[in-house]
N, CA, C and O atoms as a DFTB+ gen file, in Angstrom:
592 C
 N C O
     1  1     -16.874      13.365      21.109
     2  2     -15.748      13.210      20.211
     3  2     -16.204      13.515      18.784
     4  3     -16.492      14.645      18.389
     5  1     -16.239      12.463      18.090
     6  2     -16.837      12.621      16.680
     7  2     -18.414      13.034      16.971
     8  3     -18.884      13.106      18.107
     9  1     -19.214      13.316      15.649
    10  2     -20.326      13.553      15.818
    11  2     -20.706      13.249      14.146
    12  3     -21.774      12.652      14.010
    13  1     -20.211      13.472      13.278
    14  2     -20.414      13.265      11.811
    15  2     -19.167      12.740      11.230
    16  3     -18.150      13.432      11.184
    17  1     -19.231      11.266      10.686
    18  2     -18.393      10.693       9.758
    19  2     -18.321      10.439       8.006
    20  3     -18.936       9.516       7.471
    21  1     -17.781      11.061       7.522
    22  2     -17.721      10.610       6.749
    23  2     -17.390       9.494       5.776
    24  3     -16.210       9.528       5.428
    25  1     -18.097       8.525       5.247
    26  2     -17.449       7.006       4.483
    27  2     -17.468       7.253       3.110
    28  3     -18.473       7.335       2.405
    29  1     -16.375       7.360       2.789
    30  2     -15.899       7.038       0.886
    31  2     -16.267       6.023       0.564
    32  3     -16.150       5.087       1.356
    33  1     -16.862       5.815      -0.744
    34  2     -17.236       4.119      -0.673
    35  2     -17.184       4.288      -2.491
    36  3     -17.754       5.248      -3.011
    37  1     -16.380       3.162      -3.413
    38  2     -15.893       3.421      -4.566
    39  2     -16.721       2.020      -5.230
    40  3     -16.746       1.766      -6.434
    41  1     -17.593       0.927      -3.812
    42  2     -17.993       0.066      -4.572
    43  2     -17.342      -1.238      -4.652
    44  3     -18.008      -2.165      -5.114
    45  1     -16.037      -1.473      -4.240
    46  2     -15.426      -2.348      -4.172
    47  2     -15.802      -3.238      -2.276
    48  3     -16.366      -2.807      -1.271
    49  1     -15.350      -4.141      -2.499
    50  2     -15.499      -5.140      -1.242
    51  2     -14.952      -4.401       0.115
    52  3     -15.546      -4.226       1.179
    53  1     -13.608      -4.021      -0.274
    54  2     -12.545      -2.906       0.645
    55  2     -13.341      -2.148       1.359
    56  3     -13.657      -2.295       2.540
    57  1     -13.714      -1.193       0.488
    58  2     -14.395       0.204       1.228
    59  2     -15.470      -0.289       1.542
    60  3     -15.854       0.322       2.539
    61  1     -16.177      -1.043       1.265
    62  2     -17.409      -1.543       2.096
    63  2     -17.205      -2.356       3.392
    64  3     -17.975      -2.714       4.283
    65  1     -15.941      -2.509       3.179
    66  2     -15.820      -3.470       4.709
    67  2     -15.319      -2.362       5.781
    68  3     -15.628      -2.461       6.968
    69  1     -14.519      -1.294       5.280
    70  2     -14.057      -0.035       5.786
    71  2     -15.525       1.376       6.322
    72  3     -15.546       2.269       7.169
    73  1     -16.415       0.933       5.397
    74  2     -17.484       1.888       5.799
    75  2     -17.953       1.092       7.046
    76  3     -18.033       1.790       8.057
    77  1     -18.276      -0.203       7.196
    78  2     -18.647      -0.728       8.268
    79  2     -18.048      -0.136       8.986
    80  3     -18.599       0.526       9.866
    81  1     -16.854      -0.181       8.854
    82  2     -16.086      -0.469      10.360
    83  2     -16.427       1.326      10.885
    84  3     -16.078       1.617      12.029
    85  1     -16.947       2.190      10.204
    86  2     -16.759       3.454      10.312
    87  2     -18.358       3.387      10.830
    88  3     -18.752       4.282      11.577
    89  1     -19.240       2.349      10.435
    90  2     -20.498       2.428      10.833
    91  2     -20.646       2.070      12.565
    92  3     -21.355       2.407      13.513
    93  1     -19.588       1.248      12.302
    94  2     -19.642       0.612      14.286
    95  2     -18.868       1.694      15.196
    96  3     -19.145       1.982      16.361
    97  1     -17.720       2.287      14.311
    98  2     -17.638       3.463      14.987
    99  2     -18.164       4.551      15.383
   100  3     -17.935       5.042      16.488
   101  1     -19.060       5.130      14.366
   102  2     -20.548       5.881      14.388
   103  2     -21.430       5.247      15.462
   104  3     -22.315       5.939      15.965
   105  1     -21.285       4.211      15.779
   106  2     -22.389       3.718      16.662
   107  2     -21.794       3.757      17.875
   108  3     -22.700       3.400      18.628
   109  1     -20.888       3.955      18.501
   110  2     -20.608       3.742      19.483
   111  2     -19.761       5.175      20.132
   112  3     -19.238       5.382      21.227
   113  1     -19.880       5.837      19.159
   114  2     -20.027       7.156      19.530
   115  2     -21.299       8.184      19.207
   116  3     -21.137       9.359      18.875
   117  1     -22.440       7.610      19.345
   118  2     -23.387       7.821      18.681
   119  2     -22.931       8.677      17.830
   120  3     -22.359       9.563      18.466
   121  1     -22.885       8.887      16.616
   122  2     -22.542      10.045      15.649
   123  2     -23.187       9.335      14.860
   124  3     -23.458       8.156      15.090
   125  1     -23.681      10.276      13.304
   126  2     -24.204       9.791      12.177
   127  2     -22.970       9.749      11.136
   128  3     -21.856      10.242      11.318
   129  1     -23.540       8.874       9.729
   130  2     -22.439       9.414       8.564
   131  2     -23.463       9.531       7.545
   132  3     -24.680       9.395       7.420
   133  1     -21.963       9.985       6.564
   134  2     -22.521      10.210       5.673
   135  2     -21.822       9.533       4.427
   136  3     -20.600       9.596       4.555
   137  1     -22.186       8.955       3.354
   138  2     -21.486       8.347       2.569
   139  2     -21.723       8.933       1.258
   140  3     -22.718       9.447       0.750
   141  1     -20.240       8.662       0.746
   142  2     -20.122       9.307      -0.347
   143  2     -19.590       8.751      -1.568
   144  3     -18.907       7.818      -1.145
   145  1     -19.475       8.755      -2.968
   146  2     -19.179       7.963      -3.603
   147  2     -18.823       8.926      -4.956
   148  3     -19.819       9.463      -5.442
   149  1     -17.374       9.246      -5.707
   150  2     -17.326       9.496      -6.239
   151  2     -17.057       9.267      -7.582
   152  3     -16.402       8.325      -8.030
   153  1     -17.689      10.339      -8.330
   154  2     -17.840       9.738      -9.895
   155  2     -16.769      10.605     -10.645
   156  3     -16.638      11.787     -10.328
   157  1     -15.909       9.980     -11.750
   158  2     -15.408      11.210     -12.493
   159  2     -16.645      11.578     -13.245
   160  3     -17.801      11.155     -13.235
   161  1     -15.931      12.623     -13.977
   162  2     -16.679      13.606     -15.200
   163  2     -16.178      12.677     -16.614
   164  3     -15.015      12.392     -16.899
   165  1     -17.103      12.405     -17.188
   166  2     -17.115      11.668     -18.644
   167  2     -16.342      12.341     -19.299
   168  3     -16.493      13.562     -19.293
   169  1     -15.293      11.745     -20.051
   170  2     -14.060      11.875     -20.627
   171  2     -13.905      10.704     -22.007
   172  3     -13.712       9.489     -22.056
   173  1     -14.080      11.668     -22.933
   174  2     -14.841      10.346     -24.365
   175  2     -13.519       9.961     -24.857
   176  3     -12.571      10.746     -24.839
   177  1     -13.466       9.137     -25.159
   178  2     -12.110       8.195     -25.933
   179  2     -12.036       8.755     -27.259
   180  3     -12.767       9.197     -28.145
   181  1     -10.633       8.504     -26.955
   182  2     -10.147       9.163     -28.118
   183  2      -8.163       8.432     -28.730
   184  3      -7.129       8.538     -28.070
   185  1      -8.307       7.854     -29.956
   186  2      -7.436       7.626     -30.340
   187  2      -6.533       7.871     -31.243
   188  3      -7.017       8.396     -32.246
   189  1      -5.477       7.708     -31.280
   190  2      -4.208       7.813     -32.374
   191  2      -3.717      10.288     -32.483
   192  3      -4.076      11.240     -31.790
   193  1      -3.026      10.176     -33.438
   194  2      -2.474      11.406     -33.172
   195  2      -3.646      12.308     -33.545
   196  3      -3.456      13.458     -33.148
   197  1      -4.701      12.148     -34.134
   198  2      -5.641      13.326     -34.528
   199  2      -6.838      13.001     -33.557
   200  3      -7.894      13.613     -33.711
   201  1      -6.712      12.084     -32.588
   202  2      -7.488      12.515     -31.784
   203  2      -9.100      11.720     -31.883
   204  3     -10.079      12.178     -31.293
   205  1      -9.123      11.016     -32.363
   206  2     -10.260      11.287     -33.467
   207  2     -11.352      10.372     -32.510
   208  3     -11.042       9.182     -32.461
   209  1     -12.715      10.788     -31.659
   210  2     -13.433      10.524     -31.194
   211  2     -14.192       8.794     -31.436
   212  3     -14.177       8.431     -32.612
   213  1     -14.677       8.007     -30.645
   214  2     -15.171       6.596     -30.300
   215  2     -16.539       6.666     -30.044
   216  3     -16.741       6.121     -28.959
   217  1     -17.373       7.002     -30.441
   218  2     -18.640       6.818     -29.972
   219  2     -18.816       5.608     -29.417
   220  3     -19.771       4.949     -29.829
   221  1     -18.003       5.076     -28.434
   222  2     -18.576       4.230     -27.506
   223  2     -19.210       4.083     -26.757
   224  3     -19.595       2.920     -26.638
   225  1     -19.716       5.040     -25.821
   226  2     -20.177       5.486     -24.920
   227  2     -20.820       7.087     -24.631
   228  3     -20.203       7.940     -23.994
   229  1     -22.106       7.282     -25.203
   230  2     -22.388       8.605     -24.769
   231  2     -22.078       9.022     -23.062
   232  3     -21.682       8.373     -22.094
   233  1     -22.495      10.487     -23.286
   234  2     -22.187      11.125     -22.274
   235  2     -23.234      10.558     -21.336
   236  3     -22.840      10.040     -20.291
   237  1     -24.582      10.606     -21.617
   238  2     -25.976      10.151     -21.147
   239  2     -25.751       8.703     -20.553
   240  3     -25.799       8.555     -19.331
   241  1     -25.536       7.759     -21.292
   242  2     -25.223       6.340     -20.695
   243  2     -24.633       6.455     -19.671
   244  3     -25.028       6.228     -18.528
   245  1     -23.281       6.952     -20.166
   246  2     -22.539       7.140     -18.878
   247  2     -22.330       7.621     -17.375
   248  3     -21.586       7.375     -16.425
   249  1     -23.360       8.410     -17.679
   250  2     -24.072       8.789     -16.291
   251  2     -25.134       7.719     -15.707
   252  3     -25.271       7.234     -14.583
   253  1     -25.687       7.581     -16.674
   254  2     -26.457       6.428     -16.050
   255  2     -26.050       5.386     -15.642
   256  3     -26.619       4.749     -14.755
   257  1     -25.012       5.036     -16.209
   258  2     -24.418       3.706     -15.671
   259  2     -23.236       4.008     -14.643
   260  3     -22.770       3.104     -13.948
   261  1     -22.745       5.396     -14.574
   262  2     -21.662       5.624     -12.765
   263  2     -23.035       5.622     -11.964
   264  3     -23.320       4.741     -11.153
   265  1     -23.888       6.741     -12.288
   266  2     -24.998       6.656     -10.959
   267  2     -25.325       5.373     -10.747
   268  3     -24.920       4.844      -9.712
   269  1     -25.977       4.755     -11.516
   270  2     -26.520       3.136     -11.280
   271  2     -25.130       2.327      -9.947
   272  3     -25.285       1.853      -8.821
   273  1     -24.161       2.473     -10.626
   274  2     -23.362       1.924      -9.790
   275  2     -23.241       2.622      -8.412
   276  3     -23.189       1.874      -7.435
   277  1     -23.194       3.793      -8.233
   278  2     -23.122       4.658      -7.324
   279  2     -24.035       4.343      -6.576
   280  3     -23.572       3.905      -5.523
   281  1     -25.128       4.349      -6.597
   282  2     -26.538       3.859      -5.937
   283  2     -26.596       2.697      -5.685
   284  3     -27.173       2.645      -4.598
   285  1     -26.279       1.380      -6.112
   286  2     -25.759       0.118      -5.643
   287  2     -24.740       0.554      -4.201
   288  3     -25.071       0.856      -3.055
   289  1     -23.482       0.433      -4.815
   290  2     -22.705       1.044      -3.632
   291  2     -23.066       1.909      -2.718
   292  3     -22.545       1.568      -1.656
   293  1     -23.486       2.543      -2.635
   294  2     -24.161       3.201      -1.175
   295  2     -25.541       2.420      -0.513
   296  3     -25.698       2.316       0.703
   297  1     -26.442       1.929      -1.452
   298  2     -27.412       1.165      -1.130
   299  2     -26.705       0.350       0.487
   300  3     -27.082       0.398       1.658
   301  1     -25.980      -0.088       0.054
   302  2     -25.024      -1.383       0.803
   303  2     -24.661      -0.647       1.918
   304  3     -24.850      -1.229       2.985
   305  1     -24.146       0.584       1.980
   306  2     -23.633       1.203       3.170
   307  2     -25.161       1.884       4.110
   308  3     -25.413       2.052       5.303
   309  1     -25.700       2.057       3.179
   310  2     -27.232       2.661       4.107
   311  2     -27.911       1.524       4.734
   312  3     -28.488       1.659       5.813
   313  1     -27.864       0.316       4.053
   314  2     -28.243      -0.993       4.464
   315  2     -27.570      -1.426       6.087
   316  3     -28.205      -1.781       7.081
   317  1     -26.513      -1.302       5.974
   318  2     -25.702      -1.602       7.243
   319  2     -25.584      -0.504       8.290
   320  3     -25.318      -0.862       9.438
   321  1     -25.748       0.780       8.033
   322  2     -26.105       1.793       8.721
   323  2     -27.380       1.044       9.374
   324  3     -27.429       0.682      10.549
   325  1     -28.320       0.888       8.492
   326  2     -30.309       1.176       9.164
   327  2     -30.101      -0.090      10.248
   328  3     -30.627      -0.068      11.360
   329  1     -29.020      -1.515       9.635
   330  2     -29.126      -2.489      10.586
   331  2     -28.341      -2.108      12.189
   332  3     -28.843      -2.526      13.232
   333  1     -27.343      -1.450      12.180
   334  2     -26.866      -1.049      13.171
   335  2     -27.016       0.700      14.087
   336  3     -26.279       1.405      14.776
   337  1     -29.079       0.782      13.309
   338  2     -28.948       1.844      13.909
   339  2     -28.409       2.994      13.958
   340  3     -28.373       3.590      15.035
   341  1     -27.923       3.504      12.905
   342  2     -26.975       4.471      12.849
   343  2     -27.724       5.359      11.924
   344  3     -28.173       4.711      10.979
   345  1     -27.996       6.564      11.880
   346  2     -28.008       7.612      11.009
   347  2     -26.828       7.843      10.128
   348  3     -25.621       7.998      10.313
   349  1     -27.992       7.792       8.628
   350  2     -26.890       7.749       7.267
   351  2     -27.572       8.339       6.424
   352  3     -28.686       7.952       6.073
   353  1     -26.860       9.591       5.884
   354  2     -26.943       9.698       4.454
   355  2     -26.349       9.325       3.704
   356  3     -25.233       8.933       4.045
   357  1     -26.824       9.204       1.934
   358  2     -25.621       9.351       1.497
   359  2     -25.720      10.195      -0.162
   360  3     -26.671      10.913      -0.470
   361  1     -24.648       9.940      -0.984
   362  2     -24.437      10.876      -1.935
   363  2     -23.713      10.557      -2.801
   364  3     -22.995       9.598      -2.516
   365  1     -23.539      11.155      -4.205
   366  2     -22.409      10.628      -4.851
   367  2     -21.880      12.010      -5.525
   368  3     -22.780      12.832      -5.352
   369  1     -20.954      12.522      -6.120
   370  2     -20.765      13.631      -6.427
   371  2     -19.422      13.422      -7.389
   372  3     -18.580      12.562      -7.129
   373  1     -19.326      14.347      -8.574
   374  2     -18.865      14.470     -10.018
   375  2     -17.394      14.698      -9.616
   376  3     -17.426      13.922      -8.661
   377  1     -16.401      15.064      -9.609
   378  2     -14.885      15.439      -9.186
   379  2     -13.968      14.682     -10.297
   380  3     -14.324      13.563     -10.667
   381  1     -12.809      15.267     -10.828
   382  2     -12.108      15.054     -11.330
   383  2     -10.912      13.976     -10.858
   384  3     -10.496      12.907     -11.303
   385  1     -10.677      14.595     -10.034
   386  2     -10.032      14.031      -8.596
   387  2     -10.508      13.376      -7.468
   388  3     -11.355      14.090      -6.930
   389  1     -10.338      12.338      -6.877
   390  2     -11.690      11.018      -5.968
   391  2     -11.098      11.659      -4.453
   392  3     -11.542      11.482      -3.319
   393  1     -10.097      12.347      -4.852
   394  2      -9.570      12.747      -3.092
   395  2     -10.330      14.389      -3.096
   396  3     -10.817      14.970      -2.126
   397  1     -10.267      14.710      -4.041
   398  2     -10.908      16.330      -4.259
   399  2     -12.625      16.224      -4.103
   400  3     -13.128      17.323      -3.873
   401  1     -13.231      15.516      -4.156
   402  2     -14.546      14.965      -4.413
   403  2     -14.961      14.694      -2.923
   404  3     -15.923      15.251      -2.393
   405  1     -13.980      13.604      -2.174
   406  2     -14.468      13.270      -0.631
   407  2     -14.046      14.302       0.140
   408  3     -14.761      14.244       1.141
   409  1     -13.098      15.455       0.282
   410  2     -12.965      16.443       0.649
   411  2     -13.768      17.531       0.639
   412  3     -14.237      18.269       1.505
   413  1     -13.815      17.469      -0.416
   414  2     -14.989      18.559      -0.692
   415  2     -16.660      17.825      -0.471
   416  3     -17.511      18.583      -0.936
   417  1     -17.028      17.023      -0.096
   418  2     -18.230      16.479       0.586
   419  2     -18.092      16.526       2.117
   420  3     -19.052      16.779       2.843
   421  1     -16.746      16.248       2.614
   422  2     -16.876      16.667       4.032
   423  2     -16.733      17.978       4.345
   424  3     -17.230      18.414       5.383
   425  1     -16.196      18.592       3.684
   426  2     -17.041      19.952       4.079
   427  2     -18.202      20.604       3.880
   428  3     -18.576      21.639       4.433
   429  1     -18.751      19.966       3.076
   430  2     -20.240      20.597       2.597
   431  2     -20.845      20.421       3.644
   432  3     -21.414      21.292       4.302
   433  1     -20.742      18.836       3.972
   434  2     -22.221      18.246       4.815
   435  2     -21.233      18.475       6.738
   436  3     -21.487      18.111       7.886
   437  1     -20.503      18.991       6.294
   438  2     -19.970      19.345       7.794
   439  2     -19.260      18.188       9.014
   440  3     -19.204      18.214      10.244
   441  1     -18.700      17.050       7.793
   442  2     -18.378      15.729       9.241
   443  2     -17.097      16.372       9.679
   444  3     -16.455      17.214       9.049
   445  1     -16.738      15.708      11.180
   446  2     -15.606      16.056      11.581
   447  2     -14.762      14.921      11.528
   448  3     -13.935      14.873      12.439
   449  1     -14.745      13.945      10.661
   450  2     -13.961      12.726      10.670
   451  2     -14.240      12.377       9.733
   452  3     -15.334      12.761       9.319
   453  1     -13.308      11.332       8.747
   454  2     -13.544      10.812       7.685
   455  2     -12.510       9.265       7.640
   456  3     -11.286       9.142       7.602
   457  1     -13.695       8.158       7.664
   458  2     -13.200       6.413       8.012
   459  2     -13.437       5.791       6.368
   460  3     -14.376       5.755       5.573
   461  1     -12.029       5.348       6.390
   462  2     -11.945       4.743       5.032
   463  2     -10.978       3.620       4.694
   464  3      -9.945       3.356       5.309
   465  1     -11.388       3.095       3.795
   466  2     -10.653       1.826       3.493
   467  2      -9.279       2.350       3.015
   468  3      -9.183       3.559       2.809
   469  1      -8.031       1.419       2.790
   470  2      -6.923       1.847       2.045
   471  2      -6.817      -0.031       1.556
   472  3      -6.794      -1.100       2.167
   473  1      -6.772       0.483      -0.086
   474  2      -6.131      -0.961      -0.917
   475  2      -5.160      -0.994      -0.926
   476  3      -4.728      -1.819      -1.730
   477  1      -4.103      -0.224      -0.140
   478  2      -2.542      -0.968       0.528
   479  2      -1.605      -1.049      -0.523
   480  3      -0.648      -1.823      -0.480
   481  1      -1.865      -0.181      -1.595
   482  2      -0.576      -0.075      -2.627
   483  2       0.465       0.588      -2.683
   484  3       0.495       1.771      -3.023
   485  1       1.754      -0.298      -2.259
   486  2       2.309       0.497      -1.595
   487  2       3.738       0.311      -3.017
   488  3       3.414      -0.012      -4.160
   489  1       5.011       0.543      -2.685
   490  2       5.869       1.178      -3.486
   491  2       5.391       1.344      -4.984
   492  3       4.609       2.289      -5.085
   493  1       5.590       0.824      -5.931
   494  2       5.528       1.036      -7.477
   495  2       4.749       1.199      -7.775
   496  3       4.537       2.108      -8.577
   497  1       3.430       0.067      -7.110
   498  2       2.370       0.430      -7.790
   499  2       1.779       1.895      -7.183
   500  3       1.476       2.711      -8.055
   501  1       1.628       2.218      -6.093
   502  2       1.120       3.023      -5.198
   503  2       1.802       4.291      -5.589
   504  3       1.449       5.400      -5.188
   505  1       2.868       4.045      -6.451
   506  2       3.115       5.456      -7.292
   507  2       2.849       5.877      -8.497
   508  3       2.733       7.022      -8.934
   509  1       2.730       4.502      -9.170
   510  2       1.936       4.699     -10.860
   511  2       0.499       4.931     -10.586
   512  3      -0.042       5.954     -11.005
   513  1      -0.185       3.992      -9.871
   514  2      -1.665       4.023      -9.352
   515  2      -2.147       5.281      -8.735
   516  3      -3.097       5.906      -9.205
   517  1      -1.289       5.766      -7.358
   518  2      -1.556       6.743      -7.290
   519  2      -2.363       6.155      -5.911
   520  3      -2.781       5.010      -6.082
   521  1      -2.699       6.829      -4.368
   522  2      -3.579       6.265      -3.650
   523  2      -4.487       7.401      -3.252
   524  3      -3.826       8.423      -3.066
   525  1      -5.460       7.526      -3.106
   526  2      -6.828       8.421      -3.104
   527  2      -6.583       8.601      -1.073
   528  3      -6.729       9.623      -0.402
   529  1      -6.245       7.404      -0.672
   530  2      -6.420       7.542       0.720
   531  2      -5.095       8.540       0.965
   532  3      -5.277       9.489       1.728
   533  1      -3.769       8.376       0.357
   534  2      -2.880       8.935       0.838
   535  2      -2.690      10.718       1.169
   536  3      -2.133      11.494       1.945
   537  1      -3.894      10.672      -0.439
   538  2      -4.127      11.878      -0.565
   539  2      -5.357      12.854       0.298
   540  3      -5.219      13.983       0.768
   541  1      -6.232      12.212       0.302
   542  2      -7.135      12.432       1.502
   543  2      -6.112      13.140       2.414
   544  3      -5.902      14.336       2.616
   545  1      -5.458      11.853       2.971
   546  2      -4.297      11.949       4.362
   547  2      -3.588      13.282       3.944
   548  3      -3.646      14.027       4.922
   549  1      -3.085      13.762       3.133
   550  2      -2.128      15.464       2.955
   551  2      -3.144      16.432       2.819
   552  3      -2.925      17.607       3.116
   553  1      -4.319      16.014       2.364
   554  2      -5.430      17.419       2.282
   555  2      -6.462      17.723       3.013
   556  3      -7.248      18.658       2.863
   557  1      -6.427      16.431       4.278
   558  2      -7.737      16.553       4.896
   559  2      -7.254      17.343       6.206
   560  3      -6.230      17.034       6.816
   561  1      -8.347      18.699       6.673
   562  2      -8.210      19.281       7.372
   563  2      -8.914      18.810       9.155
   564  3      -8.804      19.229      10.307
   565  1      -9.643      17.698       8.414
   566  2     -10.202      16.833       9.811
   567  2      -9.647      15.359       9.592
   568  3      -9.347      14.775       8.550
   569  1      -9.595      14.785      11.458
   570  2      -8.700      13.598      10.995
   571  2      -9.587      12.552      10.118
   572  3     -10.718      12.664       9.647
   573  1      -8.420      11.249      10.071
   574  2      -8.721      10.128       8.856
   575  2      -8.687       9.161       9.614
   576  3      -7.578       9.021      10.129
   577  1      -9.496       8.360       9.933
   578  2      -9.362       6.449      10.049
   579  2      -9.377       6.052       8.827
   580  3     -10.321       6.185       8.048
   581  1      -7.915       5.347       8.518
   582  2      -7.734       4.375       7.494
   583  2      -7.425       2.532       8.302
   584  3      -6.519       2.043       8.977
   585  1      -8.937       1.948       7.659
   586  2      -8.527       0.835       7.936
   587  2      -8.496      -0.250       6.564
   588  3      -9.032      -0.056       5.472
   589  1      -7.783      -1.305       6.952
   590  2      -7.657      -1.862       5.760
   591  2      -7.858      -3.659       6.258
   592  3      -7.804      -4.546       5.406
């Protein structure tokens, strides 16, 4: 059936309980995954009508501190992979877009499935917010386990 899964993982409690569940699925179809974690591209603040730049945050920090987090969060999913035996990579990668980012990682690394959490936002907010899983779901050309 499957053979390579892919797990989105953003770091939150959700998707870590969702990569599991994608890890026990990996295991019991022996398949490996691969986890992925995406970062936007640093975007410097900027206020009022001229625009006028915040040195709050370099560009440099800021990488250091998504990767730092990024590497936490996957830490956790490779952790529960190695305990249940499962072959795992994982990765984090730059995207503008968090549905354009896990898409474009499952095709790189070649999974034929992609298991992921959904934070369940559904009318108003789930249209101001916007849902990363929904979108996955209209662009992904291999299927989706969404568990929640």
């Amino acid at each position: 059936m499957f053979k390579h899964i892919l797990l989105p993982i953003d770091g939150s409690p959700l998707a870590l309980k969702g990569a599991k569940a994608g890890i026990r699925l990996a295991k019991a179809l022996r398949a490996r995954v691969t986890a992925v974690y995406v970062i936007p591209p640093f975007m410097p603040v900027a206020y009022g009508d001229a625009a006028v730049y915040v040195p709050a945050l370099s560009p440099v920090e800021y990488r250091k501190a998504t990767e730092k987090g990024a590497r936490k969060a996957l830490a956790a999913v490779e952790a529960a992979a190695k305990t249940a035996r499962v072959r795992c990579k994982s990765r984090f990668v730059t995207a503008v877009q968090v549905y354009d980012g896990i898409l474009r990682t499952a095709r790189a690394a070649k999974c034929d499935a992609i298991a992921m959490a959904s934070h369940g936002r559904g009318g108003l907010a789930g249209v101001l917010l916007g849902s990363e899983t929904t979108r996955v779901l209209a662009h992904s050309k291999v299927p989706v386990l969404v568990l929640r």
